[in-house]
C-alpha positions in Angstrom: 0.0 0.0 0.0 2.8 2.6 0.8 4.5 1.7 -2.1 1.3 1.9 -4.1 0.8 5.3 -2.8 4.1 6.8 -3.0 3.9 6.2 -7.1 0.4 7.9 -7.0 2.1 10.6 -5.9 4.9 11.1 -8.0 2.4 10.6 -11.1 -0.1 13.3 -9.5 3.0 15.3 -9.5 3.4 15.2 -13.2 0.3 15.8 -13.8 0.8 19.4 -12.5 0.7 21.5 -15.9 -3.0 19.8 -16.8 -5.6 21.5 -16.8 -8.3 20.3 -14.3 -11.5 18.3 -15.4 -15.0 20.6 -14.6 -17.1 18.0 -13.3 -20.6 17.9 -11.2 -19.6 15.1 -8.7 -16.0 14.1 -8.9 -14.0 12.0 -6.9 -11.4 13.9 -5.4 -13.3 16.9 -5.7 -12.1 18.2 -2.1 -13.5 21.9 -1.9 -16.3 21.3 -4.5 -15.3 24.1 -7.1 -16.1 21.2 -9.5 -12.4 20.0 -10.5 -9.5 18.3 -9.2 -6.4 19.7 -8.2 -3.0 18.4 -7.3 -3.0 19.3 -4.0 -6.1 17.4 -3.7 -4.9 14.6 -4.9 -2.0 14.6 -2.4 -4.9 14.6 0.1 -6.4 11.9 -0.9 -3.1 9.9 -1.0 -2.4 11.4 2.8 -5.8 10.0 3.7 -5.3 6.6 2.0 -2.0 6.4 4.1 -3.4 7.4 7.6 -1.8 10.1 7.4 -5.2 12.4 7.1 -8.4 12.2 8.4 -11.0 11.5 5.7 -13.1 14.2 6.7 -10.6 16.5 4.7 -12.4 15.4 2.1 -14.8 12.7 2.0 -15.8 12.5 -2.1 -12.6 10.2 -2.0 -14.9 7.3 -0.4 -16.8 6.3 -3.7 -17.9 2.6 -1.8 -19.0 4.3 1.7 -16.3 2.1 3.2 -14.5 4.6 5.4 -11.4 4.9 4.2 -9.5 5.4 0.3 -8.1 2.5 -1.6 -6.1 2.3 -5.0 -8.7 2.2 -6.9 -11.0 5.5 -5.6 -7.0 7.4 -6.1 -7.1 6.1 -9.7 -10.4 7.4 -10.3 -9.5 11.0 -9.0 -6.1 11.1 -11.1 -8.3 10.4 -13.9 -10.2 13.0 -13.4 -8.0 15.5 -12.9 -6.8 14.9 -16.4 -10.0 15.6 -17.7 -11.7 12.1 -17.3 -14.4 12.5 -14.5 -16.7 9.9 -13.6 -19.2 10.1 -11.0 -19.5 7.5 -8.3 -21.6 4.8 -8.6 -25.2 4.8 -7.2 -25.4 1.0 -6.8 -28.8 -0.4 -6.7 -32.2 1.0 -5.9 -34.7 -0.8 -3.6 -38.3 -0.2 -3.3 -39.3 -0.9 0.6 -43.1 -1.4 0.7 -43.7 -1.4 4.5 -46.0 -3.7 6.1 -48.6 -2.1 8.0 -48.0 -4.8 10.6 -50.6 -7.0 13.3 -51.6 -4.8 15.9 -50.9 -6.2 19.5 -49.1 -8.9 17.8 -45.4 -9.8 19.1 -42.5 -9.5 16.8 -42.6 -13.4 15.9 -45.9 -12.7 14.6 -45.9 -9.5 12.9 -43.1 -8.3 10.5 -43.8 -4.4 10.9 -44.5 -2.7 14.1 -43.8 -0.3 16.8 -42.7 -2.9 20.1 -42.9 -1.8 23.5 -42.6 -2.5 27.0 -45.8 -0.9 27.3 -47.8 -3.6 26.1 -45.7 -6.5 27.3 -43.5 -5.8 23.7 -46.3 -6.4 21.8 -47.1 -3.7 18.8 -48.5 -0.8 19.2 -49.2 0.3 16.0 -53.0 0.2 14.4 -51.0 0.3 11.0 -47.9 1.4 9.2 -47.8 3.4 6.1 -46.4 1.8 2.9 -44.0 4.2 2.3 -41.9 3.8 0.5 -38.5 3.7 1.6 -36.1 4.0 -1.8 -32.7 2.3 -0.4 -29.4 2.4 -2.5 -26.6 -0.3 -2.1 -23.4 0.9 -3.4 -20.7 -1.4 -5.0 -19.1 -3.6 -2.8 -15.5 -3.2 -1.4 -12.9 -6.0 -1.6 -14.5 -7.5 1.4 -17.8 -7.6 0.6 -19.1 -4.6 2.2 -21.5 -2.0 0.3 -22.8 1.1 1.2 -25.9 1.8 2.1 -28.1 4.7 2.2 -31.7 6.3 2.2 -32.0 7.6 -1.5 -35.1 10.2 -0.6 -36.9 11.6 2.6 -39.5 9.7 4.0 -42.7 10.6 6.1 -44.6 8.4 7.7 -48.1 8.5 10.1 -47.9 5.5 12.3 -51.3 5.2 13.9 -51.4 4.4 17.2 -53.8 2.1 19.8 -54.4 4.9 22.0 -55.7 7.4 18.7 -52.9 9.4 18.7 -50.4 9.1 15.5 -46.4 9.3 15.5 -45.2 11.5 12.6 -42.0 10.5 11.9 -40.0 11.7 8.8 -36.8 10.2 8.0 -33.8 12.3 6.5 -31.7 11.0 3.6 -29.1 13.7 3.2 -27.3 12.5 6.2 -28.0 8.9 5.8 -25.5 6.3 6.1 -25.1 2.4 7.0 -24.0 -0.5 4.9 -24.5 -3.9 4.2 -21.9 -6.9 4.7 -22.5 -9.4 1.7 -19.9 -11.7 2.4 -20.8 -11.5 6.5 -18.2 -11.3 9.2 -19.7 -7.7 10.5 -20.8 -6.9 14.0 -24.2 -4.9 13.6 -26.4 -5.1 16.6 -27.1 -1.5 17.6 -28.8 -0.2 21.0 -30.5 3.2 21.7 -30.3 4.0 25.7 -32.0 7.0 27.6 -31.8 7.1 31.6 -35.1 6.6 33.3 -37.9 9.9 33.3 -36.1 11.9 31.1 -38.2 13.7 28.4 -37.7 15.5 25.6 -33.0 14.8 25.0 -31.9 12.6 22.4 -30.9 8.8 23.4 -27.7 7.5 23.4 -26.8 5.6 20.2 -24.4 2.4 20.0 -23.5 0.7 16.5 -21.0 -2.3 15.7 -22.4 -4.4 18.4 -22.7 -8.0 19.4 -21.3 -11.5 16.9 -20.2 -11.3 13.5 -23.1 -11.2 11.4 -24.0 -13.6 8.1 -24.3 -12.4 4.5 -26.6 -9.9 3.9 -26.8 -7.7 7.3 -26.1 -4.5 7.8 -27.1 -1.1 9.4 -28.8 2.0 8.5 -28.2 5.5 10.5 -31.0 7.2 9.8 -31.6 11.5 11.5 -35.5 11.5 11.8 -37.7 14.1 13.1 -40.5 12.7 15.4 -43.7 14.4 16.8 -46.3 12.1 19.1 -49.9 14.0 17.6 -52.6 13.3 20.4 -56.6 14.4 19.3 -56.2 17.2 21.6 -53.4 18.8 19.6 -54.3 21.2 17.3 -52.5 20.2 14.3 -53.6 16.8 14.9 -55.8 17.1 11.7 -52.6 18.2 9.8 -50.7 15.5 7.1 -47.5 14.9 9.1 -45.3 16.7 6.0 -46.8 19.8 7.5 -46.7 19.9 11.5 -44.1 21.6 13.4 -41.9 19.3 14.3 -40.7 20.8 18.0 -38.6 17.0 19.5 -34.7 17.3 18.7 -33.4 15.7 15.6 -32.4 12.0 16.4 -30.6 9.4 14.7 -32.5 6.3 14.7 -29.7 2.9 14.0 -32.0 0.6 12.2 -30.3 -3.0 11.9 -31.0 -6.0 10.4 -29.5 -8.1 13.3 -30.7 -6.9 17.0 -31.8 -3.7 18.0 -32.0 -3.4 22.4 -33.9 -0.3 23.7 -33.5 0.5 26.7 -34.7 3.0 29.3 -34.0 3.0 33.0 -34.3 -0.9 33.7 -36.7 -1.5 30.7 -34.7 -3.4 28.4 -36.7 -4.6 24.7 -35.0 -6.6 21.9 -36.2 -7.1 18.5 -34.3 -8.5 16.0 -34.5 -7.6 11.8 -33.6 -9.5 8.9 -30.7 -10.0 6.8 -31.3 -8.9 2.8 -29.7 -10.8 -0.2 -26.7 -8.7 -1.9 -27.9 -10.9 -5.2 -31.3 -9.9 -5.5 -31.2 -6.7 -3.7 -33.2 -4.7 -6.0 -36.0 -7.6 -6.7 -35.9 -9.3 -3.7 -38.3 -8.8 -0.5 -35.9 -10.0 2.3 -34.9 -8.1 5.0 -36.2 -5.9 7.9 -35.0 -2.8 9.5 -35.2 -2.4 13.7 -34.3 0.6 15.9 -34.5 1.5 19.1 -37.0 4.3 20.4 -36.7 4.6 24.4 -38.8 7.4 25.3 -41.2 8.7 28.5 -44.9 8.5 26.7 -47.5 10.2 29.0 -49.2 8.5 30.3 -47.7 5.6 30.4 -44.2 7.3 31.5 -41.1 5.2 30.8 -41.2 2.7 27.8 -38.7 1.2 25.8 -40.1 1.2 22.3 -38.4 -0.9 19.1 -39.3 0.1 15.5 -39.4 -2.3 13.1 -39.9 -2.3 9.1 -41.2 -5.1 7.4 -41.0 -5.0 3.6 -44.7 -5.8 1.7 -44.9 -8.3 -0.7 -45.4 -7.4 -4.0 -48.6 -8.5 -5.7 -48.6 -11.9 -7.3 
């Protein structure tokens, strides 16, 4: 690898009388003025040596992987002399959700909204269908491709008590990944101490065995709002309320997600998807944690859980 790099470098440097490539999205692309620039690419050869963070300047990272290989240098030498490709999207999945059993158990529903509250059982009249439009980018040496929310999402979760949860679901800032060849902790937890209302919880990713093929994770920010028939905008489609909770990231997984608040503990596991049929295929579910203080119940911890609907035969 240092070898590798150090002639990268001394090619960059020859490469210093081009002209740079105008491009919308390039790799390499450090301080987005559309081209790339020698001094760039020496960043992107610090960064693939350890030498640099990767926040210097993360449009290195075509696969999502965290870090710059041979390969993603290449492609930014390449377009510095005037060759610029964009990254890869990878492959687009339509996620039909489920509208899930209510007061059915997670062995017995495939979408729903799990909490201590009800013994774990789902709370949830019904889900929305969505969609969620996920994007799995190439995979890395290892097996490993990114993967992201492609477009925002709002949904109106209807709950038992007649009250709805408006929760919309951010994709700038989205970002997980899938392991296709396995081997990848993914477990995630959310935690929040016992009566407190209204703070983010705690957040944990990268936990528990190795996973199989197919698992992954996916960070999501959402904005959340509990809409009880007393409020006044309870009438309003949740893509117009004022959303007044903190933004929180929710980890969605596809092995185990634990909530837990106080000494209320709730795990629900998800569902690995198939790398080979990602697109097509209707494996898979996503589960995050929610703990949360719910008047009047007060403390609960509360498990989300996706559940992708079948298409029609």
């Amino acid at each position: 690898m240092m070898k590798t790099a150090a002639t990268l470098v001394g090619f960059a440097a020859c490469i210093l009388v081009a002209s740079r490539a105008p491009a919308q999205t390039c790799v390499g692309d450090c301080n987005g003025d559309g081209m790339v620039a020698i001094n760039e690419l020496i960043t992107g050869v610090n960064i693939a040596l350890g030498a640099t963070p990767l926040s210097a300047c993360p449009s290195f990272d075509i696969n999502g992987d965290n870090m710059v290989g041979i390969n993603e240098l290449i492609t930014a030498v390449n377009n510095a002399l005037g060759t610029c490709e964009e990254p890869p999207m990878g492959t687009e999945r339509t996620f039909g959700i489920e509208p899930g059993v209510l007061l059915a158990d997670p062995s017995t529903t495939g979408s729903g909204l799990f909490t201590t509250g009800l013994s774990g059982s789902n709370a949830a009249n019904s889900f929305p269908p969505g969609p969620l439009t996920l994007v799995l980018g190439p995979q890395d040496t290892n097996g490993v491709g990114a993967l992201k929310l492609k477009e925002d999402a709002v949904l109106t979760i209807e709950v038992v008590d007649g009250s709805h949860l408006c929760f919309k679901m951010l994709a700038a800032d989205s970002d997980g990944s899938i392991d296709c060849d396995g081997g990848t902790a993914y477990d995630t937890s959310g935690t929040q101490p016992p009566g407190d209302v209204g703070r983010p919880f705690a957040i944990e990713t990268g936990l528990g065995d190795p996973a199989g093929p197919g698992n992954g994770n996916l960070l999501v920010p959402c904005l959340y709002e509990i809409i009880t028939p007393d409020n006044p905008e309870f009438d309003k489609p949740c893509s117009e309320v004022t959303y007044t909770n903190p933004l929180q990231t929710f980890p969605f997984t596809t092995t185990k997600a634990t909530s837990k608040k106080g000494d209320l503990v709730l795990e629900v596991p998800g569902a690995p998807f198939d790398c080979a049929t990602f697109g097509t295929s209707t494996t898979g579910m996503l589960a995050a944690p929610a703990p949360a203080t719910q008047a009047p119940i007060g403390d609960v911890a509360n498990v989300f859980r996706f559940a992708q609907t079948p298409p029609n035969p």
